[in-house]
C-alpha positions as CSV (number, residue, x, y, z in Angstrom):
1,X,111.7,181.0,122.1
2,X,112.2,178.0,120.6
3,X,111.6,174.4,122.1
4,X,115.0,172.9,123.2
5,X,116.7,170.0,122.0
6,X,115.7,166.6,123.5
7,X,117.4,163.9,124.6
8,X,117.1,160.7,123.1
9,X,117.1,158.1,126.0
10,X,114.5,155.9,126.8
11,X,111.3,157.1,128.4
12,X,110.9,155.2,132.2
13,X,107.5,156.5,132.0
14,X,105.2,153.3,130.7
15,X,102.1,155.6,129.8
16,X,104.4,158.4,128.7
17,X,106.3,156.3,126.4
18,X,103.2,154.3,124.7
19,X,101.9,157.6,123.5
20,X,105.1,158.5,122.1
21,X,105.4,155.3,120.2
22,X,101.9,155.3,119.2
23,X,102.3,159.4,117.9
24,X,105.9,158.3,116.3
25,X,104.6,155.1,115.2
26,X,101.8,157.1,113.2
27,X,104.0,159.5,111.9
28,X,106.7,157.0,110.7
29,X,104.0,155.2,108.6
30,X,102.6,158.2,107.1
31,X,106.3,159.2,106.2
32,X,106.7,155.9,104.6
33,X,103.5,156.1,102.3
34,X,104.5,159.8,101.4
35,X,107.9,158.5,100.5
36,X,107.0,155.8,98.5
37,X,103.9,158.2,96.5
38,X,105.7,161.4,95.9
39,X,109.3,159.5,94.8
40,X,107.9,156.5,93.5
41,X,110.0,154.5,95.1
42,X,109.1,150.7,97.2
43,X,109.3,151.0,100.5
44,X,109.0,148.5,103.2
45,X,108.3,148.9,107.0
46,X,108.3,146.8,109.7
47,X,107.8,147.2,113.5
48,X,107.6,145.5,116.3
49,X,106.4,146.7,120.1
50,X,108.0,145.7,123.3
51,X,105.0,144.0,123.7
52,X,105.7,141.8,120.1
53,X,102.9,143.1,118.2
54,X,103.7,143.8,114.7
55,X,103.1,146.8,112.3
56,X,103.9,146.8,109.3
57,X,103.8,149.0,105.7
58,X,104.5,148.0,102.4
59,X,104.0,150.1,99.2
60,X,103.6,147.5,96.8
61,X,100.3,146.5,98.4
62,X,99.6,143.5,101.1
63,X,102.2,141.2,100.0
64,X,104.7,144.4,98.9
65,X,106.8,143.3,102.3
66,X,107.6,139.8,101.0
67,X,108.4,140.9,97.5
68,X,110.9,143.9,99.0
69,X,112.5,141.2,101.4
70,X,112.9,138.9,98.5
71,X,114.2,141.9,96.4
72,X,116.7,143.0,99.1
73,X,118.0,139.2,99.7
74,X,118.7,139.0,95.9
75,X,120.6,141.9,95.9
76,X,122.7,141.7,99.4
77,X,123.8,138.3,99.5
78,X,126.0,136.6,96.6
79,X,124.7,134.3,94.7
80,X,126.0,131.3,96.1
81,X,124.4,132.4,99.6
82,X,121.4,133.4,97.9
83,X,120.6,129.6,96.5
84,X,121.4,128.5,99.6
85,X,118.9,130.7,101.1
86,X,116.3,130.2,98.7
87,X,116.7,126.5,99.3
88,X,116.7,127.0,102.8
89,X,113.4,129.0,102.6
90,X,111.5,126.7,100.7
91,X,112.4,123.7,102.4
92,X,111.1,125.8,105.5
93,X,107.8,126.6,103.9
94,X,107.8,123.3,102.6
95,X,107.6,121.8,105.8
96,X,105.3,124.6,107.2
97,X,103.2,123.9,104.4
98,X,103.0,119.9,105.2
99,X,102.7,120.8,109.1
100,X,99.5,122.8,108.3
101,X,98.3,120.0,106.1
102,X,99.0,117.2,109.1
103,X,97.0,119.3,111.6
104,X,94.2,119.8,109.1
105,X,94.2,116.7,108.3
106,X,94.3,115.6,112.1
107,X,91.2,118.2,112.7
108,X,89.3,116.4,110.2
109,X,89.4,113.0,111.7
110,X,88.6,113.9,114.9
111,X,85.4,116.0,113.5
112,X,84.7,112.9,111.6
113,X,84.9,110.6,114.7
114,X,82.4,113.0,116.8
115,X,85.2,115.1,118.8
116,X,86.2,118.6,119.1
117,X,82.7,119.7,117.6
118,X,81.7,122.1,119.8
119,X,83.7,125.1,117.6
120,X,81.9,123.9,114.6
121,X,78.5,126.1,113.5
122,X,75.6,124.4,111.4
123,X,77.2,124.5,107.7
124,X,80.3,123.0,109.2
125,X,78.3,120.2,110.6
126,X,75.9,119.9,107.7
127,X,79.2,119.5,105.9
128,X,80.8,116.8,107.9
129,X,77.3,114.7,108.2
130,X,77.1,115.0,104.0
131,X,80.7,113.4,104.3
132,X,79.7,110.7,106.6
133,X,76.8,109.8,104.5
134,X,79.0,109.5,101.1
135,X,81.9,107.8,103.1
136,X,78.9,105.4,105.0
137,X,77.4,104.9,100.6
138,X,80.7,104.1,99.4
139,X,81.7,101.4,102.1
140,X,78.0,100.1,101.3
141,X,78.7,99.7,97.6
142,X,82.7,98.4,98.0
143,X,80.8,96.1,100.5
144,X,78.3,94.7,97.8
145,X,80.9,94.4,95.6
146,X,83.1,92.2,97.4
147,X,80.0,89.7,98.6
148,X,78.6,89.7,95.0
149,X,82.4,88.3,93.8
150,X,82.5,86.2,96.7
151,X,78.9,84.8,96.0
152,X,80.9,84.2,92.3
153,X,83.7,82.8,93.0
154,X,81.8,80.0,95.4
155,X,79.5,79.4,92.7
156,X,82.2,78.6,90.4
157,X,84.0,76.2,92.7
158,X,80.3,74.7,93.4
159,X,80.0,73.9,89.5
160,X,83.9,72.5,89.8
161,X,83.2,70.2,92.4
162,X,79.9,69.4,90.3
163,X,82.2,68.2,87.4
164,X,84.5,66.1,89.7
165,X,81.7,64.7,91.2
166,X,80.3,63.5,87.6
167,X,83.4,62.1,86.7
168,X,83.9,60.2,89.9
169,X,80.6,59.2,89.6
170,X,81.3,57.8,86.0
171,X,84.3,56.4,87.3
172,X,82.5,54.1,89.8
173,X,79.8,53.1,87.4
174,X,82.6,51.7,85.0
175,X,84.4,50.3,87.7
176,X,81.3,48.9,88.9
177,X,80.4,47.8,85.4
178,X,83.6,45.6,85.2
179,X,83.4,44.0,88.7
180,X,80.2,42.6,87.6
181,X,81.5,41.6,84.4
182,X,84.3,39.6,86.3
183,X,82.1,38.1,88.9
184,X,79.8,36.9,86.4
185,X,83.0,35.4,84.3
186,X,84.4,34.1,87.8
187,X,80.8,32.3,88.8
188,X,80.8,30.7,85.3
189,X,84.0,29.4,85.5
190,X,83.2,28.0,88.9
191,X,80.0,26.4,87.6
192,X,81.8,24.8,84.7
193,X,84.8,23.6,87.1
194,X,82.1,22.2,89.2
195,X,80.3,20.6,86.7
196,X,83.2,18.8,85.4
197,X,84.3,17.5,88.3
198,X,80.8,16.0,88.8
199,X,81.0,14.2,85.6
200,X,84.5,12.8,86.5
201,X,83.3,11.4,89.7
202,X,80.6,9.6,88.3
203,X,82.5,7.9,85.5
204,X,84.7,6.3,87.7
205,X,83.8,2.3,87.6
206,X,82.0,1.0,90.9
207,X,84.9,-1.4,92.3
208,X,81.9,-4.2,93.0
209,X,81.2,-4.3,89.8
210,X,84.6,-4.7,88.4
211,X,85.3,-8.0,90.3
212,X,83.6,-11.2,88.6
213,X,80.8,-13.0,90.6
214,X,81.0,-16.6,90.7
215,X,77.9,-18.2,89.7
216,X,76.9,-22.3,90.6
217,X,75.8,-24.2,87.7
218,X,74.9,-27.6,87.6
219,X,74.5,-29.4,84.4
220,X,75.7,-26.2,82.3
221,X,78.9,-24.4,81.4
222,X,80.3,-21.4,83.2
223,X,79.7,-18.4,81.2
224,X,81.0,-14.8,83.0
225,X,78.1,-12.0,82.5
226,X,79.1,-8.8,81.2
227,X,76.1,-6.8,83.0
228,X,75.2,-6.4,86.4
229,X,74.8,-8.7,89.8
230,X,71.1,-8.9,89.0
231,X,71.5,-9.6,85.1
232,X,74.2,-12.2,86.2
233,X,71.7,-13.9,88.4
234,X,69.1,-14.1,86.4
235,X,71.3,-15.7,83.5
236,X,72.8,-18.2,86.0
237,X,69.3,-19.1,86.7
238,X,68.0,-19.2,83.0
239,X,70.9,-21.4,82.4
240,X,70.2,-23.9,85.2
241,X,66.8,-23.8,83.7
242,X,67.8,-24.8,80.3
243,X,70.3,-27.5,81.8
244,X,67.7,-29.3,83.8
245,X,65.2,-29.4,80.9
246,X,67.4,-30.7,79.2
């Protein structure tokens, strides 16, 4: 006798039923890949367990599912839903693309600070040291660099200040030059007003000897000297002399 026709409800049994998924699982795959050999045809097949785990066939080879999904989305939505779509999709693996990056990028610094590197085995830490020791080389050099320009650029204002120090220096010596220049001309004119001043005080007449003397005579006429008291005198008495001999 044949076997009898079974109804299609869902098995309560959990062991019962995971062998029938995994035996119709098995079977459905092996369908697929005859399908897609002997009809040359591209098939794609995905499946998921009530547990979430996937399985999946495509005859096209590892990425065949992606290119049948893309194939079927072409051809079941219009055109204006299918840019829309595509847009849609590549923003989305835009951004899952950038997300990756971030948290790679996020891995790497904290390996290069000294964290999270217990995962890491000897290549990925002889990696991460040879990084270290170029980053560590090029601050070195960039540090160089900047004191060697510094070290320049003060030398350069040293040699300016040098200059302005010249010319202030040549500045004073002028300067200095022509306040000597006028004292000398100031002292010479003081010499020569003093001088003259001098001379003009001792040219004056002595008042005693502008006023006449009168001078006795007996025996002889009065004659006024023109020289001094003394020369007076002694005429008066050389007169009185000749008088009395006389």
């Amino acid at each position: 006798m044949g076997r009898g026709r079974v109804e299609l409800k869902r098995i309560e049994n959990k062991i019962n039923r995971q062998v029938t998924f995994s035996k119709r699982r098995n079977g459905l795959l092996k369908k697929a890949y005859e399908l897609s050999v002997l009809c040359d045809v591209e098939v794609a097949l995905i499946i998921f367990s009530s547990r979430g785990k996937l399985y999946e066939f495509g005859s096209s080879g590892p990425s065949g599912i992606n290119k049948t999904l893309e194939r079927y989305q072409r051809n079941n939505f219009s055109p204006q839903d299918n840019v829309v779509e595509r847009e849609t999709q590549n923003w989305f693996q835009e951004v899952s693309r950038l997300k990756a990056k971030y948290e790679s990028l996020q891995q790497t610094q904290r390996h290069l600070l000294g964290e999270d590197l217990g995962p890491l085995n000897v290549k990925e830490l002889q990696n991460i040291e040879r990084q270290l020791e170029q980053a560590l080389a090029q601050a070195r050099r960039r540090k160089t660099q900047l004191m060697l320009e510094q070290m320049d650029d003060l030398r350069r204002k040293e040699r300016q200040l040098g200059d302005v120090n010249k010319k202030l220096m040549f500045q004073l010596e002028a300067e200095g030059l022509n306040l000597k220049a006028i004292q000398g001309l100031w002292t010479s004119n003081s010499d020569a007003a003093g001088t003259s001043s001098f001379h003009v005080h001792h040219s004056q007449p002595n008042p005693l000897e502008c006023e006449p003397e009168p001078i006795l005579q007996i025996g002889h006429q009065y004659l006024q000297a023109e020289g001094s008291s003394v020369t007076k005198s002694v005429a008066g008495e050389t007169n009185f002399i000749h008088g009395w001999v006389l």
